[in-house]
N, C-alpha and C positions, 0 to 999 in steps of 0.2 A: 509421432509428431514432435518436431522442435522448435519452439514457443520462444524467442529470446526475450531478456527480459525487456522491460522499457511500459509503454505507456500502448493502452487498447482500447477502443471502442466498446462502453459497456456490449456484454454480451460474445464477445467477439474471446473471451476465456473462463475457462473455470476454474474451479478449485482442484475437482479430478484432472484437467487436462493439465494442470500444474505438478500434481503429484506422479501423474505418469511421466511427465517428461522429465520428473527428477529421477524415476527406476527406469527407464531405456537409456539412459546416460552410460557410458562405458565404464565410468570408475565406479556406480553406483554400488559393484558388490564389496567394497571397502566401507559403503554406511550401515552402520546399527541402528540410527535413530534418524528420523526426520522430524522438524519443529515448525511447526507453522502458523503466521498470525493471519486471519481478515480481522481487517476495518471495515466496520459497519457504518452506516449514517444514525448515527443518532436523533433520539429523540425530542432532546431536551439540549439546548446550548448552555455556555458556561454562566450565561445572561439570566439562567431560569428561561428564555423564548421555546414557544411550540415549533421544532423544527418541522415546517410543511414540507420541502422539498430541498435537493443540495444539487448544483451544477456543477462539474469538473471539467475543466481546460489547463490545459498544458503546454507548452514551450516545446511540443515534442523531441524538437531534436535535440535540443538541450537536456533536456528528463530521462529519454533513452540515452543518452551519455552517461547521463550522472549517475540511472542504473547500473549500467553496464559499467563503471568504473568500483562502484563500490561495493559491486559484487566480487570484478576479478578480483581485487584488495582480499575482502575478507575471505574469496576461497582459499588464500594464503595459511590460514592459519592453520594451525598442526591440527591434523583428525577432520577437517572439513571438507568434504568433497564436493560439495554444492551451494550454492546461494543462488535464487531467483526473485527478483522483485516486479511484480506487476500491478501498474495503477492503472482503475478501469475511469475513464472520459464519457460525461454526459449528463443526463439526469438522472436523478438517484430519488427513491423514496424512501422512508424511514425503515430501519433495518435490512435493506439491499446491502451488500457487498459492497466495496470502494479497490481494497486492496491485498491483496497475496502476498505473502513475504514467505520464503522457506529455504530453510534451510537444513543440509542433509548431511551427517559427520559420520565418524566412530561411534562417538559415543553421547549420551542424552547433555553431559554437565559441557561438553562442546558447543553442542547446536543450542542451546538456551539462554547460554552469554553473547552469542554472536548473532542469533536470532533478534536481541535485545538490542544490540550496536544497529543491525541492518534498519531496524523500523524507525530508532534517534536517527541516523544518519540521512536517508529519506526524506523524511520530515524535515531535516534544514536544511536539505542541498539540494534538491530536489526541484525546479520552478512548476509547481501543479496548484493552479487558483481553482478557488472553492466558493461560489457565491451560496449566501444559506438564504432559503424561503423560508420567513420566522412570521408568528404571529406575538406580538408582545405580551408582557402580562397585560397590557391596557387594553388586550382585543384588535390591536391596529396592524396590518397586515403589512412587513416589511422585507427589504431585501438587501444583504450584506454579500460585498465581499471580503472574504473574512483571512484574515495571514492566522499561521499555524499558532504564533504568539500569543495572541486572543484580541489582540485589536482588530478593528473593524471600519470600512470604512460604508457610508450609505450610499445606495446607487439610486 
């Protein structure tokens, strides 16, 4: 199966179908190591709020762009044969999956710095809105859409 990266419909990927499609890859027997982050939904925002719920929308064609450019970029780098980045779209509940980042090189001190650049890079290039279902510490049951920054604004 080949999965490009970009933007999916919760459920519509997984983690395994991620890491197979980086070992059916043709250069793959050139990688030693693969590194991989998810993003989970959290429990707790940076507010101290009960995170209830988190919605994911996207600019898709723009977001699969922006993947797809800042992967070919970083597959650039010496020793790295792969970079994949997949954000999942929808409603998300506390500790569900959000996003798959991986990266597959030579060697481990390759794919861990570039691993690191892929999920910064992402996160500010990336146009993927996140509305959070918060309950506050006051008990009052509220709903943000929220920039990766930490500002907020109320819906």
């Amino acid at each position: 199966m080949r999965i490009s990266a970009g933007v999916h419909e919760k459920g519509a990927v997984s983690l395994l179908d991620i890491i197979r499609n980086a070992k059916d890859r043709p250069n793959f027997r050139k990688a030693g190591a693969i590194a991989v982050f998810v993003g989970v939904v959290r429990g707790e925002n940076l507010k101290g709020e009960k995170v209830r719920k988190l919605e994911l929308e996207a600019y898709e064609e723009k977001a699969n762009e922006t993947f797809g450019s800042i992967c070919e970029d970083l597959k650039k780098k010496p020793g790295v044969t792969d970079v994949q980045i997949h954000h999942l779209l929808g409603e998300f509940s506390v500790g569900e999956d959000l996003v798959y980042v991986l990266v597959a090189g030579s060697h481990r001190k390759q794919v861990f710095s570039v691993l690191e650049e892929a999920v910064e890079r992402y996160k500010k290039e990336a146009p993927i809105f996140k509305k959070e279902y918060v309950t506050t510490r006051k008990g009052e049951d509220k709903t943000y859409w929220v920039a990766e920054q930490g500002s907020a604004s109320e819906v």
